[in-house]
C-alpha positions in Angstrom: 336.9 198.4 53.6 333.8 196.2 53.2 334.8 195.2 49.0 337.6 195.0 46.9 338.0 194.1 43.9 341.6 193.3 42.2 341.2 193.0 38.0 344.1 191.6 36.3 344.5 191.2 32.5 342.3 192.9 29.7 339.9 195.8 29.6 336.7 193.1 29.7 337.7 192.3 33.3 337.4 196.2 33.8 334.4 196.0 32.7 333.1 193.6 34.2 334.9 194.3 37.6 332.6 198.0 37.7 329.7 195.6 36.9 330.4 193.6 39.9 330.8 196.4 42.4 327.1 197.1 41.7 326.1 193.7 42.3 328.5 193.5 45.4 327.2 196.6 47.2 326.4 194.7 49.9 329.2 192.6 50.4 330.7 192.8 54.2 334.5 192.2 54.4 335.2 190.5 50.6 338.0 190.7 48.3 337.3 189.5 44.9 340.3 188.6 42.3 339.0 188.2 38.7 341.9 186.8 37.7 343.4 186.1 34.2 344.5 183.2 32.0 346.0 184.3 29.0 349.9 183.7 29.8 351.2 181.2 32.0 352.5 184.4 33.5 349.3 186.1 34.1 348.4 183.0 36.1 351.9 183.6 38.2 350.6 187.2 38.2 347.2 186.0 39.9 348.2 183.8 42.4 350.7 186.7 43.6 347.5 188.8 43.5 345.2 186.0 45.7 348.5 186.3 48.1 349.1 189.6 48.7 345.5 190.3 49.3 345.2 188.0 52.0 348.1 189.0 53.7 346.9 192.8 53.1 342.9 191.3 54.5 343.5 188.3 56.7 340.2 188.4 58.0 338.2 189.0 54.9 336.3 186.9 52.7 338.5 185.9 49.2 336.4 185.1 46.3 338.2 184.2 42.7 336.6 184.3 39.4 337.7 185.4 36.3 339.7 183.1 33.2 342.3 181.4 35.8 339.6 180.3 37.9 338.5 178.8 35.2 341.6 177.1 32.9 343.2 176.4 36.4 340.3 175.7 39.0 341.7 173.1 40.7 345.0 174.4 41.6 343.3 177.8 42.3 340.6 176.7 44.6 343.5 174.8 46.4 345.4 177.6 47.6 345.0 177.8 51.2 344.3 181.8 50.8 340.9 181.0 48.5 337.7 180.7 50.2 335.9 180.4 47.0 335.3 180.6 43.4 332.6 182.2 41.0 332.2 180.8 37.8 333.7 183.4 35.1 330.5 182.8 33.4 328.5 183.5 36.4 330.0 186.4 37.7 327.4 189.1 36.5 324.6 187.1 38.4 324.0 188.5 41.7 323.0 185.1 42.9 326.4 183.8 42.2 327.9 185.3 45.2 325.2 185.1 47.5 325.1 188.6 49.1 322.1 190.7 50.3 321.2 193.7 48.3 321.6 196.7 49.4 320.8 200.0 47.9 323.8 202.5 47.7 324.8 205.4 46.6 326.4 205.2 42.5 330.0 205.9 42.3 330.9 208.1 39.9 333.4 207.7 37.3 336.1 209.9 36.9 337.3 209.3 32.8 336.4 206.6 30.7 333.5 203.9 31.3 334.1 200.5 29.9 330.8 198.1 27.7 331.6 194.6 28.0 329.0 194.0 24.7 330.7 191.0 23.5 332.0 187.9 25.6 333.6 184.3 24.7 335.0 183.5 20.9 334.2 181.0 18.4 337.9 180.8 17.2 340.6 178.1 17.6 343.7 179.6 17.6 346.1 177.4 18.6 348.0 178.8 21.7 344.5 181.0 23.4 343.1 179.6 26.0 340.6 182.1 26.8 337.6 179.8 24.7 337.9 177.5 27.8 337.7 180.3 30.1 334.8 182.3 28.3 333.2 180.6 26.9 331.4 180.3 23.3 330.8 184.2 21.8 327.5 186.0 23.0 326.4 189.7 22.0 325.1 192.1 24.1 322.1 192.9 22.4 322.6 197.1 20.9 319.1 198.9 23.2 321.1 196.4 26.4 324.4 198.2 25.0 322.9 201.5 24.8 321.7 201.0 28.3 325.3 200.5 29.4 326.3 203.8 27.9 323.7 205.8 29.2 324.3 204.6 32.6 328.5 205.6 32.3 327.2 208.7 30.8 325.0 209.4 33.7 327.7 208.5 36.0 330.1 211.0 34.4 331.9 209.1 32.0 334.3 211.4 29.4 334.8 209.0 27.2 333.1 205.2 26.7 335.2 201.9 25.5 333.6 199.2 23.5 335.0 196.3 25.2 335.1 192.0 24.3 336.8 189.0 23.9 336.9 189.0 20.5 335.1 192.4 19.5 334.6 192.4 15.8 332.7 188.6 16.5 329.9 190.9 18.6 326.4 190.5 16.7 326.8 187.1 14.7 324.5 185.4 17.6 321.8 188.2 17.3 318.9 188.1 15.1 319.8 189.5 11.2 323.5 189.3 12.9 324.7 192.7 12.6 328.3 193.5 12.1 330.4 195.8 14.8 329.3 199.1 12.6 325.9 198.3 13.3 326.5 199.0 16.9 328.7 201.9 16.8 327.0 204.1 14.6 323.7 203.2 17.2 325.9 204.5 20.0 326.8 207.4 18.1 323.5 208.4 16.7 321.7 207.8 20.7 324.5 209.8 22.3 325.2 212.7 20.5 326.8 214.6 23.2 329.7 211.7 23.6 332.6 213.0 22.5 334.6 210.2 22.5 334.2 206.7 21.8 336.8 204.2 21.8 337.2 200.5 20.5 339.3 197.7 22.5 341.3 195.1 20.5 339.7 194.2 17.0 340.4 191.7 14.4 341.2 192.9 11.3 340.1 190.7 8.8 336.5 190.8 10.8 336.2 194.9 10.4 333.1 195.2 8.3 332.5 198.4 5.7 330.3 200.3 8.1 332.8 200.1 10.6 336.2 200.8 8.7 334.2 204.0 7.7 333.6 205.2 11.3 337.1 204.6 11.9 338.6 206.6 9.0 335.9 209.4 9.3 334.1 210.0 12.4 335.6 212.0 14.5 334.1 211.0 17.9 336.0 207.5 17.2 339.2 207.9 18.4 342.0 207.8 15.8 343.2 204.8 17.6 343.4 201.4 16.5 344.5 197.6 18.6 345.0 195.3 16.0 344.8 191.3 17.4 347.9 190.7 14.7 349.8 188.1 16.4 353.1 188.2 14.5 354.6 189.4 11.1 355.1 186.2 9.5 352.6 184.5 7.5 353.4 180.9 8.0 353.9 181.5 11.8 350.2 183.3 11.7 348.9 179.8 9.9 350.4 177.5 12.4 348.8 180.1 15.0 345.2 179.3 12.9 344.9 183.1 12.6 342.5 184.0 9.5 345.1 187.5 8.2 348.0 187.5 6.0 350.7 189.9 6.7 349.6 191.5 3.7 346.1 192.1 5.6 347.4 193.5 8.4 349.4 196.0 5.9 346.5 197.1 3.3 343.9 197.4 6.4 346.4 200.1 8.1 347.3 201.8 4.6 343.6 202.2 3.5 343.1 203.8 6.8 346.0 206.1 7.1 345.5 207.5 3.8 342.1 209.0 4.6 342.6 209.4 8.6 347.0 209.8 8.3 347.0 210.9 12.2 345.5 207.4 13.4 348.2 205.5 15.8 348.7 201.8 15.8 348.6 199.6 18.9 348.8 195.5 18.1 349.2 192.5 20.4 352.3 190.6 19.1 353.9 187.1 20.6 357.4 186.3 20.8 358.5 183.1 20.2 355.7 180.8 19.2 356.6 177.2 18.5 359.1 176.7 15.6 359.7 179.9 15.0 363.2 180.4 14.0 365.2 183.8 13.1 364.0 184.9 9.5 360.4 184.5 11.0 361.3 186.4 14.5 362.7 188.8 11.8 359.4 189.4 10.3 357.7 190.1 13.3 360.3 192.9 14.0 360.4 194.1 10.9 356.3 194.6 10.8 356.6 196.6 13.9 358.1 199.6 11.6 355.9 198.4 8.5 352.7 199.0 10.5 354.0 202.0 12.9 353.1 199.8 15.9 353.4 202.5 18.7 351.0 200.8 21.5 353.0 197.4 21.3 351.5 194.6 23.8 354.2 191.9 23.2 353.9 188.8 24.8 356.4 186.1 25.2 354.9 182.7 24.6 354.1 180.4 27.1 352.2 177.0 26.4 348.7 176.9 28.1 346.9 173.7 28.7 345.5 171.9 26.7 346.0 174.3 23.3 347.5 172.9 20.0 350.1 174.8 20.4 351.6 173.6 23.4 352.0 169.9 21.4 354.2 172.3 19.2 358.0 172.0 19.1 359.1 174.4 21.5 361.5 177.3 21.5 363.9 177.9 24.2 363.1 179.4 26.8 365.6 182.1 27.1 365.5 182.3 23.1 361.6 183.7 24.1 362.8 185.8 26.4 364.9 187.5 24.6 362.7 187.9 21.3 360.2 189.7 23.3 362.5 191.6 25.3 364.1 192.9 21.5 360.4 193.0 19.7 359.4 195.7 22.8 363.0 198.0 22.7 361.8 197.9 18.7 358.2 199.0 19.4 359.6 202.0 21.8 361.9 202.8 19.2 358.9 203.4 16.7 356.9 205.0 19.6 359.7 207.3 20.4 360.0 208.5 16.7 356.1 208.7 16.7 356.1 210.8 20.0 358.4 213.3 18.6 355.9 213.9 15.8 353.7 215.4 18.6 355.8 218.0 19.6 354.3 221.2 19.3 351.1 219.8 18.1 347.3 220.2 20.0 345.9 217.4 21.4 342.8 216.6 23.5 343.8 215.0 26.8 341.6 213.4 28.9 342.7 213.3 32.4 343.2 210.3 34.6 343.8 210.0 38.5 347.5 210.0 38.4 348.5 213.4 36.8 348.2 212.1 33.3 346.3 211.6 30.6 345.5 210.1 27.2 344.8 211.8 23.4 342.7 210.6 20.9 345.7 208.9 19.4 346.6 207.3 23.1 349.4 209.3 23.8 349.9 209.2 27.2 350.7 213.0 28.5 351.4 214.8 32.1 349.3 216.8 33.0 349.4 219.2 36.1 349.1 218.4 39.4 345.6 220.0 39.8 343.6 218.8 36.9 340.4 217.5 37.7 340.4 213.7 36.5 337.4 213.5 33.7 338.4 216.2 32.4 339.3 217.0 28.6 342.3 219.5 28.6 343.9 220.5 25.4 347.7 220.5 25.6 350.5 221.6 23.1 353.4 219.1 24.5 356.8 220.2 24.4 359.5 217.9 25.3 359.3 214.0 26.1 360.9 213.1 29.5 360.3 209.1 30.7 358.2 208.2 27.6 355.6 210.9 28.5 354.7 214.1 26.6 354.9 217.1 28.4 
């Protein structure tokens, strides 16, 4: 193996990791980790990651970059496994990790392609510490963007992601600063023959007109929304400096269920953020069946350096743990109830490399053994075994 490279964390660093393996092409005998930062436990995750790849590669070259080499450089770059870092906002510069070019052949891609279009945020909330890893916000510019696509279209991409930090932020440092829509309905119009187009984590109170229209009419969208929600209570969601009410979060998701009903739920959600007590833990459980939450990311917080937050009074740490661990057997109770609705239904699967694959809606659903990945097969599930449809 001449390059590896080991993502952790959100679908940006999957983006940026194919990215990287064209600039890499000529790497000899590297391992590059682009690590993550956004829980004190993704940091554990990483430096299990830097570890295990060097015991896996003795002899290789192990680069870090990414958030954690960033929030945590110090203690990172003084791990006796690390023989460097890249600068997260570097790491997209070939001269950054000073390797020859070499031509090679391009590898294909088997499902999905991921656009990074959007990097950074402009937001203070008070427990993220991803602004000091990221940076300030920057926007792809839409004919770069549409450059992107053509290339993961080329390279036979099914279905393409829309990918960033804080997506619904892209365009505000562009000339006439164009909202999200802008830049979907381009995609859409330039690529007629994509068939499916799918959008990472957005902030609801951000989603401009153009866009909530794609999303609860156009059809090559995917009827599949990530909320950045946070929690369910609204005074835990000021102390957090978010910019939605509860009541946001609830009349985004109704005005788009009543014109596009089949549209599934996903939202990030934190357990136990300073002061919160039981009625507020209450609220973020009971939003979870409010909303229909069925792709439930929950989190369990942990304070990061240097963040408001962390200044907060703190809840217990086995009190966290077990908020989260009750906030995710509520989001597979709702996703269980949702997956029975399927039953018997048609849906669009596109295949991935491990004998499953993913609707429009983000079910995930087995597929058999001999199923080409990047392909689109349509499916009538019959039975749920292991929280897949089958």
């Amino acid at each position: 193996m001449s390059i590896e490279i080991i993502s952790l964390g959100c679908r940006l660093n999957l983006a940026e990791a194919e990215r990287m393996r064209g600039l890499l092409a000529g790497a000899d005998d590297l391992v590059v980790i682009n690590s993550c930062a956004v829980t004190a436990e993704a940091v554990r995750q990483t430096r299990q990651a830097i570890r295990r790849a060097r015991r896996a590669r003795p002899d290789a070259r192990l680069l870090v970059t990414g958030c954690a080499a960033e929030v945590e450089r110090d203690a990172i770059a003084g791990m006796p496994e690390v023989d460097g870092l890249i600068a997260n906002a570097a790491k997209l510069d070939a001269r950054s990790w000073n390797v020859a070019a070499r031509a090679g052949p391009v590898q294909p891609l088997h499902s999905r392609g991921f656009v990074a279009v959007q990097n950074g945020c402009d937001h203070a909330c008070t427990f993220c510490v991803i602004p000091q890893g990221r940076g300030p916000s920057r926007s792809l510019a839409v004919t770069e963007v549409l450059r992107e696509v053509e290339r993961d279209l080329a390279r036979g991409a099914a279905e393409i992601v829309l990918t960033g930090v804080d997506l619904t932020s892209w365009g505000r440092d562009l000339p006439e600063a164009p909202a999200l829509g802008v830049l979907v309905a381009a995609v859409l119009e330039a690529f007629p023959q994509l068939a499916r187009l799918r959008l990472s984590s957005l902030d609801g109170v951000e989603i401009d007109g153009l866009l909530l229209e794609l999303l609860a009419g156009e059809a090559r969208v995917m009827p599949h929304l990530h909320l950045s929600l946070q929690h369910g209570h609204d005074l835990v969601l000021k102390r957090m400096k978010r910019r939605h009410s509860r009541a946001d979060a609830v009349r985004l998701v109704q005005t788009l269920r009543a014109r596009r009903p089949e549209l599934a739920l996903g939202a990030d959600l934190i357990a136990g953020f300073p002061t919160e007590d039981d009625a507020m833990h209450a609220a973020n459980l009971s939003i979870v069946e409010e909303l229909g939450i069925v792709h439930g990311h929950v989190f369990p917080y942990s304070p990061r350096p240097g963040t408001p937050a962390a200044r907060m009074p703190q809840v217990p740490a086995p009190v966290v743990k077990a908020r989260a661990a009750e906030l995710r057997r509520r989001v597979a109770q709702v996703r269980e109830a949702w997956l029975e609705t399927l039953i018997g239904q048609e849906l669009d699967v596109l295949a991935e490399r491990d004998g499953t694959g993913h609707a429009g809606n983000f079910a995930r659903v087995a597929l058999p053994a001999d199923t080409a990945p990047g392909t689109l097969v349509r499916v009538v599930p019959q039975v749920i075994q292991e929280g897949l449809l089958r």
